[in-house]
N, CA and C atoms as a LAMMPS dump frame, in Angstrom:
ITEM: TIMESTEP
0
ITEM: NUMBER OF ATOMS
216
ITEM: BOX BOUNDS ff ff ff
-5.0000000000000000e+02 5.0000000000000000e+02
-5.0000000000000000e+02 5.0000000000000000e+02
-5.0000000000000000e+02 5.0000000000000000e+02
ITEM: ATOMS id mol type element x y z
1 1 1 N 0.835 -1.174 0
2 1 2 C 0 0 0
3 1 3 C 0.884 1.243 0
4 2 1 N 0.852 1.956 -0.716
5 2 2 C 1.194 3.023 -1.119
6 2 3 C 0.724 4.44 0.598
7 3 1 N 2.116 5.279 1.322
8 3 2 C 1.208 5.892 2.27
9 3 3 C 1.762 7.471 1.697
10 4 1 N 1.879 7.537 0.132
11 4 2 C 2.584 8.855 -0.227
12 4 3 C 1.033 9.773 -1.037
13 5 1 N 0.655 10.577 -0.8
14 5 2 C -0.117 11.212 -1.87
15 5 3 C 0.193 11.34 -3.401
16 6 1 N -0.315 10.67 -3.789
17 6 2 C 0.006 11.166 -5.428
18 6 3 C 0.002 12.591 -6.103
19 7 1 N 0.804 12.44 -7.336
20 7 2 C 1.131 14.073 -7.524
21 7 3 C -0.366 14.476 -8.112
22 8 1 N -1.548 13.962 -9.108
23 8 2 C -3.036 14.122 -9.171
24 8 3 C -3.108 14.727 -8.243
25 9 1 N -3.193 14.689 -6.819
26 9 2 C -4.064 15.221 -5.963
27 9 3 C -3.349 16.868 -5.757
28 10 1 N -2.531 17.165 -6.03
29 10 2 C -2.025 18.114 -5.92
30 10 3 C -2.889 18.89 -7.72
31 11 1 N -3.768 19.875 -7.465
32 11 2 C -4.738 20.186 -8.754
33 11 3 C -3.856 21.176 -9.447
34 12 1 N -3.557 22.187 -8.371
35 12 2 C -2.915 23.552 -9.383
36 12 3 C -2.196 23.245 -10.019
37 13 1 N -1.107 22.096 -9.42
38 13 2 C 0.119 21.509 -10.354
39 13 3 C -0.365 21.268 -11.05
40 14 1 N -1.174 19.953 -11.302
41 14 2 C -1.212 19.532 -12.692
42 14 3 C -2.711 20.15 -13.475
43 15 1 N -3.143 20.417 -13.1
44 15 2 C -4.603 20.751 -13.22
45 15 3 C -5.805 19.498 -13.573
46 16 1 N -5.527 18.822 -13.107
47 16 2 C -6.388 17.797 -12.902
48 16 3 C -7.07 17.304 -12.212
49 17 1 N -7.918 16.992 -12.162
50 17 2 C -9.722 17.298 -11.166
51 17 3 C -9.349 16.179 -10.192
52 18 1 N -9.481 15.894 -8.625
53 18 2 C -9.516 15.084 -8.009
54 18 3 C -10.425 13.836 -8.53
55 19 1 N -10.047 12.848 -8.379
56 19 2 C -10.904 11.429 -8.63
57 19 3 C -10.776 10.604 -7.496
58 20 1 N -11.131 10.701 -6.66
59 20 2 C -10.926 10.088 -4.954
60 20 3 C -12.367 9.365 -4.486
61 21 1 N -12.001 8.588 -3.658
62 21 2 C -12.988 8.463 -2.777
63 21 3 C -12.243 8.129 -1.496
64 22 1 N -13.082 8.707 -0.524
65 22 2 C -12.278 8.373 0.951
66 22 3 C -12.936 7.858 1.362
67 23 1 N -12.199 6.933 2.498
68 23 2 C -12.933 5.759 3.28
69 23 3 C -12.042 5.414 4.579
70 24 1 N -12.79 5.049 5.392
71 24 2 C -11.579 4.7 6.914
72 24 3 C -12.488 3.285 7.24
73 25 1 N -11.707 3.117 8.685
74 25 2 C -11.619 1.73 9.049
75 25 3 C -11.225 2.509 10.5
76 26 1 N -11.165 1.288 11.122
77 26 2 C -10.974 1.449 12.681
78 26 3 C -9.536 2.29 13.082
79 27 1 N -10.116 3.632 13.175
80 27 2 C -8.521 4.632 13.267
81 27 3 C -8.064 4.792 12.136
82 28 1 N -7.997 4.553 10.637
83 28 2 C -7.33 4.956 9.903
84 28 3 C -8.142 5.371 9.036
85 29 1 N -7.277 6.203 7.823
86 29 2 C -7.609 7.009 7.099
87 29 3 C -7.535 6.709 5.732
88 30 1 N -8.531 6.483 4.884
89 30 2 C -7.759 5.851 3.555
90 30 3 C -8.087 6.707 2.199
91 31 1 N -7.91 7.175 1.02
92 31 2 C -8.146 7.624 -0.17
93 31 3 C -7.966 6.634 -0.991
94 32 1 N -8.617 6.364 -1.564
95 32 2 C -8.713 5.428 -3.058
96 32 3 C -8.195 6.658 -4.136
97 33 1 N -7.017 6.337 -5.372
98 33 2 C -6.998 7.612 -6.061
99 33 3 C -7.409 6.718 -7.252
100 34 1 N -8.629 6.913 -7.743
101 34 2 C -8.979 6.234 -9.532
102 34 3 C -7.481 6.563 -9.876
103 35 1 N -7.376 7.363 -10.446
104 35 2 C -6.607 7.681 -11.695
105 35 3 C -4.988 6.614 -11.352
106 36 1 N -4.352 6.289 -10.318
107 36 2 C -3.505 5.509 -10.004
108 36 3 C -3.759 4.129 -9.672
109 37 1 N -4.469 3.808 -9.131
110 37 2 C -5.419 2.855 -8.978
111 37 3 C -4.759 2.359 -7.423
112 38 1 N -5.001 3.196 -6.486
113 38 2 C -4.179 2.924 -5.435
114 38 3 C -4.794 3.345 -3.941
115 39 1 N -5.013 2.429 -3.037
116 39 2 C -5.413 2.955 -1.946
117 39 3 C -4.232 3.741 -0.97
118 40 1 N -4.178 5.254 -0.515
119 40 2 C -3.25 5.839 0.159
120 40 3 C -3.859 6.187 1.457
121 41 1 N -2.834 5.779 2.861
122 41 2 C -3.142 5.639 3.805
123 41 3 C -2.465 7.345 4.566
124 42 1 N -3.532 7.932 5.022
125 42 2 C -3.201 9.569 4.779
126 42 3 C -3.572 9.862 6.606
127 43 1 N -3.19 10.991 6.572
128 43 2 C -3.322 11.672 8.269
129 43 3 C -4.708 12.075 8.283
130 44 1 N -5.033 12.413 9.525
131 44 2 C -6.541 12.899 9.631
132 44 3 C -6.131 14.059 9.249
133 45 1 N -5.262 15.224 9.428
134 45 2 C -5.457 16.211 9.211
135 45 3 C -5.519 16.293 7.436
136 46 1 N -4.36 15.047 6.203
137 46 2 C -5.057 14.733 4.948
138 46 3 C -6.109 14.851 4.706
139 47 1 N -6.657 14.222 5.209
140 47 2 C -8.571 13.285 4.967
141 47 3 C -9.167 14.266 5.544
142 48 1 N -9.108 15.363 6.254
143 48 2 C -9.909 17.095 6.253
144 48 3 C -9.48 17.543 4.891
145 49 1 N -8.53 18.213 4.844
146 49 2 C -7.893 18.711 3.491
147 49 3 C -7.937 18.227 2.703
148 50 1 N -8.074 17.202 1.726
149 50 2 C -7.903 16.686 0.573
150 50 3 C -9.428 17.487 0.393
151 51 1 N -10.711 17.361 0.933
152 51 2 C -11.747 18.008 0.004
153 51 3 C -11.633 19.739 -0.753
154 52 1 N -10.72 19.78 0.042
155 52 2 C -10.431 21.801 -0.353
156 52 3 C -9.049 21.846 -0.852
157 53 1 N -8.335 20.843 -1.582
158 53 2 C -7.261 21.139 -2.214
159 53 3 C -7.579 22.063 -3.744
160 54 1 N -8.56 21.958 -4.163
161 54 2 C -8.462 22.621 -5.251
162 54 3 C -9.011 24.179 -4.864
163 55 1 N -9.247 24.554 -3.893
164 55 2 C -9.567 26.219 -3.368
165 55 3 C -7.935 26.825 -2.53
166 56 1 N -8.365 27.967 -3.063
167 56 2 C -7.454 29.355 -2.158
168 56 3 C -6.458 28.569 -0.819
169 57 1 N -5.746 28.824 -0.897
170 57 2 C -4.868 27.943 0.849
171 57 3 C -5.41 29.073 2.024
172 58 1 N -5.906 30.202 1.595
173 58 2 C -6.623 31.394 2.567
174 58 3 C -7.883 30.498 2.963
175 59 1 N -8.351 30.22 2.054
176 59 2 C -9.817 29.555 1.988
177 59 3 C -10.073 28.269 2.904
178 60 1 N -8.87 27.533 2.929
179 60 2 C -8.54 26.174 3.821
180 60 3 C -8.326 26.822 4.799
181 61 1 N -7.404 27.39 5.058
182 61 2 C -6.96 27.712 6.619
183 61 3 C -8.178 28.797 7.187
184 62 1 N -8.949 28.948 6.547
185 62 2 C -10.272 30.099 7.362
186 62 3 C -11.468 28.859 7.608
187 63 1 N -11.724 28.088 7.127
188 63 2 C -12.81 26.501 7.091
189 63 3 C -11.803 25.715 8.43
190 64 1 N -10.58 25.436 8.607
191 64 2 C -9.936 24.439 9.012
192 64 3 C -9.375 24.7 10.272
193 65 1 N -9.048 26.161 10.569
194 65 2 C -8.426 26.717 11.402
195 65 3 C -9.123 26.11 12.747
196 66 1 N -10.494 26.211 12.862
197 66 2 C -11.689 25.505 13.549
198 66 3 C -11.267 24.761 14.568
199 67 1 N -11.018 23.75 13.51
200 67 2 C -10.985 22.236 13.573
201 67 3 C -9.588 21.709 14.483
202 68 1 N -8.788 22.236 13.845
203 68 2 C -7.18 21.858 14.093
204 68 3 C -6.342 22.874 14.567
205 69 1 N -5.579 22.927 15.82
206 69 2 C -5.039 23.619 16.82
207 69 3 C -3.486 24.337 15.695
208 70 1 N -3.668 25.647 15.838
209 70 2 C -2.509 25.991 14.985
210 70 3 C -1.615 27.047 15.659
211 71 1 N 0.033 26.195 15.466
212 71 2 C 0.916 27.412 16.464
213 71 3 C 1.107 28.73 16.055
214 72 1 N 1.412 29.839 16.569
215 72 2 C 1.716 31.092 16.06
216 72 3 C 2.963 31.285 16.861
């Protein structure tokens, strides 16, 4: 099993539309990526973020900030 993100999921780079589905299991975190054909075993804080990779990084961190404790 693959636990690296593929470069697809990264959109601006390549400009190519996410094709995912996420799914977990007891404590873990998983992404299916179609286009690689590969299940990737990702952080919780991943599996928040992967739905807002293709918006503003202003836009993530104002939705996410919430959620997840951030140092200054």
């Amino acid at each position: 099993m693959n636990t690296a993100i593929p470069s697809t999921a990264n959109n601006r780079e390549t400009g190519l539309r996410l094709f995912i589905k996420k799914f977990k299991t007891a404590g873990q975190h998983y992404i299916y990526d179609v286009r690689s054909n590969e299940i990737i075993k990702v952080s919780p804080v991943i599996w928040d973020i992967i739905d807002h990779v293709d918006k503003p990084v202003n836009s993530i961190a104002a939705k996410l900030k919430l959620i997840f404790a951030v140092a200054t």
